[in-house]
N, C-alpha and C positions, 0 to 999 in steps of 0.2 A: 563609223556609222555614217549613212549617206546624211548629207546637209541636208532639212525641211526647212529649210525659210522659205522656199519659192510658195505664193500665195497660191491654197488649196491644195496642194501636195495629199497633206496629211496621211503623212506614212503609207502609201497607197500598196506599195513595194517594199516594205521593210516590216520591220515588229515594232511597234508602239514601247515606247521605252516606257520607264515606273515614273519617271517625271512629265513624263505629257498624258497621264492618266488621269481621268475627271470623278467629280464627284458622286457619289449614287445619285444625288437629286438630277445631275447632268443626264444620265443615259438613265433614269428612269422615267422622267418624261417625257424623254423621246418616244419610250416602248408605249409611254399610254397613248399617246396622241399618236402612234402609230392604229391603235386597235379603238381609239374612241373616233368614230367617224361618223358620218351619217351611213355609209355601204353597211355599219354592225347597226343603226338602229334599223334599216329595211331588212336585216336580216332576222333581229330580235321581233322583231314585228308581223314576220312572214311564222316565225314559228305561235307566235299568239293569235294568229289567225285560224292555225290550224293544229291546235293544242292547249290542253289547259295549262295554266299556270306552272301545276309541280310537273307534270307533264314535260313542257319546256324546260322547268330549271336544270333537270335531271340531265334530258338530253344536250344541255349548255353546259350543265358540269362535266363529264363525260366527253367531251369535245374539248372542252379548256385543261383541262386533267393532260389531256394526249398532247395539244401543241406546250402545256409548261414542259411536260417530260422532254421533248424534242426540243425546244427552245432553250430548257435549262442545260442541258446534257451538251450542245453544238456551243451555246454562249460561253457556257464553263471551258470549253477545247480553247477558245476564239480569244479568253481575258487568260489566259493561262499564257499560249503561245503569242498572243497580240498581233492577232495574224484575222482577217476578215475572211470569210465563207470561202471565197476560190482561192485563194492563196493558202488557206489551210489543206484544201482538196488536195492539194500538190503533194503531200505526205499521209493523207486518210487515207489513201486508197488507190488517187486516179490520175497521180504523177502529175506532169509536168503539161502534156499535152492534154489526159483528160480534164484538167484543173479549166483548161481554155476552153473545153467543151461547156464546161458548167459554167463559168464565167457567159459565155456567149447564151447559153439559154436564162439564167437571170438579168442579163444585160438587155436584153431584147424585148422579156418578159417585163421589166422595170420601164423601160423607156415607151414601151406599149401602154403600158397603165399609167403610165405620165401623162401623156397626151389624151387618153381617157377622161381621167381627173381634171387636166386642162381644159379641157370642154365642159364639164361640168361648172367648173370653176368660173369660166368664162360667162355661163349663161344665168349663175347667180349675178353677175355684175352688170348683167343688161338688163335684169330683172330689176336690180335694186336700182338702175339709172332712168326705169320705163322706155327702155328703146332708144335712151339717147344716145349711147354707144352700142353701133353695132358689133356682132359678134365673132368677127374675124378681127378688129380691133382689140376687143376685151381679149380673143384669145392671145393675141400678138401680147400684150400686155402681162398677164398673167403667165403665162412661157415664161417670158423672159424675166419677171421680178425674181421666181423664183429659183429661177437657173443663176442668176448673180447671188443669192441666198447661200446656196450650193456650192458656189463657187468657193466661197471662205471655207468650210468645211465643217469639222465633226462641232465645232465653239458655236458657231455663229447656230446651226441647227440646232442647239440645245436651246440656247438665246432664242430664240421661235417660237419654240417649244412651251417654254417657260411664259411667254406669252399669248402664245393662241390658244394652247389648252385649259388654262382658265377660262377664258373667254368663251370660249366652246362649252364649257362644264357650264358656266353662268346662264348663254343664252340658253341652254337645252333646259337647264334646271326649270329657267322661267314659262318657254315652253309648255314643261312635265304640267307643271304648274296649274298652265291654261286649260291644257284638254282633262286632266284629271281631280280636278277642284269639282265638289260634289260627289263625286263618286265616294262609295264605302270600298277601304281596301279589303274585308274580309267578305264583300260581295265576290268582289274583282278573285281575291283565289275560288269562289266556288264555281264562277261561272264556266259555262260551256263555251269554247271556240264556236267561230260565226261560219268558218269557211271548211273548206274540207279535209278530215281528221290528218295529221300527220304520224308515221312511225317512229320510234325514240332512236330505232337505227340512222332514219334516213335524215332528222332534226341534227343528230352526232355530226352527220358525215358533213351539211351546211355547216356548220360550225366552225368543226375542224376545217374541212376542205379551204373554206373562208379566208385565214391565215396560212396556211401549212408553209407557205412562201417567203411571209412574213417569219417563220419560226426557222428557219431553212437560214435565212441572211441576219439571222441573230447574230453572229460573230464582228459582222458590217459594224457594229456599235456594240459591241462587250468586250471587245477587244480594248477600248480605255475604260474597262473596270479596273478597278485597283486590286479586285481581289475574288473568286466565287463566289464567297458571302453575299459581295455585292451583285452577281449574275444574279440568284435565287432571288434578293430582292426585287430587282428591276423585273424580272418574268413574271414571280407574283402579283406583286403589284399592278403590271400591267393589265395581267389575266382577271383580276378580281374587279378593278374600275372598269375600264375597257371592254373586257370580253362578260364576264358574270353581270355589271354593274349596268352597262346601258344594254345590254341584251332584256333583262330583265324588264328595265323599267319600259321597251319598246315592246316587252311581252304584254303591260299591262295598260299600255295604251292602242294597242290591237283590241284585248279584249274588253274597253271600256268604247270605245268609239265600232268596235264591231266589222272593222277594215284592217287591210294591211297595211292601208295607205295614209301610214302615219306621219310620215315626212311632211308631205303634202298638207295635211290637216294642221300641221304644227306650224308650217310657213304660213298658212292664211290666218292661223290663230295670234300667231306673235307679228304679224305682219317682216317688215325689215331686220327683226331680230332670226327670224327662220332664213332669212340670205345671208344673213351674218353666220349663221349655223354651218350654213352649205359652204360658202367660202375659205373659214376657219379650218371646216374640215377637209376640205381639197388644197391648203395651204399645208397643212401638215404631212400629209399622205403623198404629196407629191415632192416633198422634201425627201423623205427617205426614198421614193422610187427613184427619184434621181441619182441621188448619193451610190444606192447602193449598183445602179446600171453604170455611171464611173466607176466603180471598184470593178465590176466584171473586167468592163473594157482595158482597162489599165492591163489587168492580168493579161487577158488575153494576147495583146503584143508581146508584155515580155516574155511569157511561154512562147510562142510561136516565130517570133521574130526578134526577139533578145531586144526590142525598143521600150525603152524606157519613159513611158509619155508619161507629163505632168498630168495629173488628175483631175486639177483645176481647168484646164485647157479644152479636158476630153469633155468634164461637162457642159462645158460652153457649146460645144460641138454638138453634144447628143442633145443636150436642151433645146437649142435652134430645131433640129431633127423631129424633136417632141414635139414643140410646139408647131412647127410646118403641118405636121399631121394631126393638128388639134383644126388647125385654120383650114388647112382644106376638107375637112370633115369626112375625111375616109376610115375612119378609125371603127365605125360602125363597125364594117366588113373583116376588119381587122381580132376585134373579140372574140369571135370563137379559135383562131389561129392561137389569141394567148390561154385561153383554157387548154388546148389541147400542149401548149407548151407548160403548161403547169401538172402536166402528168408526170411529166421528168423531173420534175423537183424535189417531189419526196421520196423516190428511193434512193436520192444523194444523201438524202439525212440517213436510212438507214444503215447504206455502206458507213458512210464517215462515221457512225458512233459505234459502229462493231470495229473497224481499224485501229481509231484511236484508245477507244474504252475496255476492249476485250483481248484482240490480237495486239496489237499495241508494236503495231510492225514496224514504224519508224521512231517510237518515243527514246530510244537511244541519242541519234542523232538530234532531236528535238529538241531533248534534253541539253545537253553538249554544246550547241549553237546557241542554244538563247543565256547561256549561262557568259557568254560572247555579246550575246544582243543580236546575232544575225541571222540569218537563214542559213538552213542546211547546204553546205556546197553541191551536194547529188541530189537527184528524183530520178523515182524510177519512171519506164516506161507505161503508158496504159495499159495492165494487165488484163487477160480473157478475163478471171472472176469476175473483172468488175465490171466489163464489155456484159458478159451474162448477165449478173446480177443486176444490173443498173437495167438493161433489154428485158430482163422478165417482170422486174417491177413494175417498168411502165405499161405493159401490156397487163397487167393483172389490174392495174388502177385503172385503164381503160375497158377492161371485158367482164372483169368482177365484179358485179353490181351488187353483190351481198354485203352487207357489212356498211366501214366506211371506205370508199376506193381507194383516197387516199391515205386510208393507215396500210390497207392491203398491201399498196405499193412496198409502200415503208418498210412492214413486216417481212414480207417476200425478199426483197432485194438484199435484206438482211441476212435471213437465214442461209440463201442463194451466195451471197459475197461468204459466211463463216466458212460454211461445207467448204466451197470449193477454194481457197484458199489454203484451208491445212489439208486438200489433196494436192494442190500444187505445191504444199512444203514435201509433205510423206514423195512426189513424186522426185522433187529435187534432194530429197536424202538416198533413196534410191538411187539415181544416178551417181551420187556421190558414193556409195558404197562400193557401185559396181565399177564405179573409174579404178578405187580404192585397192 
């Protein structure tokens, strides 16, 4: 097995052995402080704007339902094989070269929303200085702490974790606190939204849409689970604080303040403790965006170019990168490029869980290697099914506005990848009869 002492590695290229596996509380407060952010209270917030309480919850159940299934089902592949999102891709479905296509659109996609978040991040810290740092400094700063963060690897970000998501939970609590003191909570279920009504569809589809990304690079960190038992926990857990828990309670500060703009209301209410909120939470969210745009990049060389770069190295690289494009503040322009790059994301989840879970095309060899510790000696080529399947997802998640887009993808690409895979077996036994 290849040597990981070099600082940041972290098995970036290989499978996660059973002795560098962490513990539940490790990778599950990553997953929370992945999904407990400020981005989930504007979005908890936007649905109490325009829906009533059970209203929202239904349509927040119903969204977190879809990303646990997708999250649990991809995490379980990821702590099984010990193998992160594009290096799994390599035997779900999309070989060797399309593993680097997906690697490259979460890579891209991750380091986009780094630099996103770094600006955010940034402008709490000029806020909480009153102007005394300006804001190409703050960004400069903030880039860089947490790309050195990143650099140490899956330890040090649990260690983060474990630190800013209490802290995060505290200030928000105190927060809750401030704008909902007074109020009756069995007013707050009966009242009516302030703004204009929402659908249970279109509340789903924010929801889900919201993470689907985040549910997609589950493997990125389940891969040192020690066991599925412990996946099921970490996605719960996450899904019920995270996605049910502060959704909820930003549903019920929407509808006691009569705005959507509950962020805001919270920062002037808690004063310095609401930029502690902000910071905390672009301190975390920017941890995994990064981690997990090194693991693409990694893949990517070595599929494409048999180069074996240190993972520590590459984040260093793509951080610097991140950060440049937080400081020069082009990143504005940049956001609709990574929505439309977030189209392709979810029907990789649906190919991968039909491959792995149903066809089970390479679990032979899977099997076989890792009972080794390695990786499979062969991949195959990127096959049509999954050229089609993966093509018609994303076009369905873009033109099908019914429903939630991004499950359509998901669903599509899926059904798409089954069929046409056992017609390219039925066709290659055919040929084989008629050699025969």
């Amino acid at each position: 097995m290849a040597n990981h002492s070099t600082i940041g590695d972290d098995y970036s290229l290989t499978r996660v052995p059973q002795e560098a596996r962490r513990s539940l509380w490790s990778i599950t407060i990553i997953r929370v402080g992945a999904l407990a952010t400020i981005s989930q209270f504007i979005l908890g917030a936007s649905l109490g704007y325009g829906m009533t309480f059970w209203q929202a919850f239904w349509a927040t159940f119903l969204g977190s339902v879809i990303l646990q299934v997708v999250g649990f089902l991809l995490g379980y592949a990821g702590a099984k094989e010990g193998l992160s999102t594009s290096l799994l891709a390599r035997w779900t479905g999309f070989g060797r070269h399309g593993s680097s296509i997906i690697g490259a659109v979460i890579a891209i996609s991750c380091i986009g929303w780094f630099g996103v978040q770094n600006s955010v991040f940034a402008e709490g810290i000029v806020q909480s200085t009153n102007g005394a740092i300006s804001l190409p400094l703050a960004a400069t700063l903030t880039g860089i702490g947490v790309t050195i963060l990143v650099i140490f690897g899956f330890k040090l970000l649990s260690i983060t974790a474990s630190i800013t998501v209490p802290l995060f939970l505290i200030a928000v609590s105190i927060g809750i606190y401030q704008t909902l003191k007074g109020q009756s909570f069995s007013d707050l279920l009966a009242t009516q939204p302030a703004g204009e009504p929402l659908s249970i569809g279109v509340a789903a589809t924010m929801v889900a849409g919201g993470f689907i990304i985040g549910a997609v690079i589950t493997p990125d960190f389940s891969r040192f689970a020690k066991s599925g038992k412990d996946v099921f926990w970490m996605t719960t857990i996450g899904l019920l604080v995270g996605e049910l828990g502060i959704n909820m309670i930003a549903v019920l500060m929407a509808l006691a303040a009569r705005t959507s703009d509950v962020a805001n209301i919270m920062m002037t209410t808690v004063g310095w403790l609401g930029v502690l909120v902000v910071v905390l939470s672009t301190v975390k969210i920017n941890n995994l965006n990064l981690y997990s745009s090194s693991l693409g990049f990694t893949n990517i060389f070595d599929s494409l170019f048999r180069i074996q770069l240190n993972r520590g190295m590459v984040t260093l690289l793509i951080g610097i990168i991140g950060t440049l494009l937080s400081v020069l503040g082009i990143l504005e322009r940049f956001t609709d490029f990574l929505v439309l790059l977030g189209i392709l994301v979810p029907p990789v989840a649906g190919i991968m869980v039909i491959d792995y879970f149903i066809l089970k095309t390479h679990r032979k060899i899977l099997d076989e290697s890792r009972q080794k510790g390695q990786l499979p000696a062969n991949t195959e080529k990127l096959g049509w099914p999954t050229i089609l399947a993966w093509g018609c997802g994303g076009l369905a998640g873009y033109f099908i506005t019914i429903g939630i887009p991004s499950i359509n993808s998901l669903v599509i690409s899926a059904v798409i990848y089954y069929v046409a895979k056992k017609m390219e077996r039925l066709y290659k036994t055919d040929i084989h009869a008629d050699v025969a």
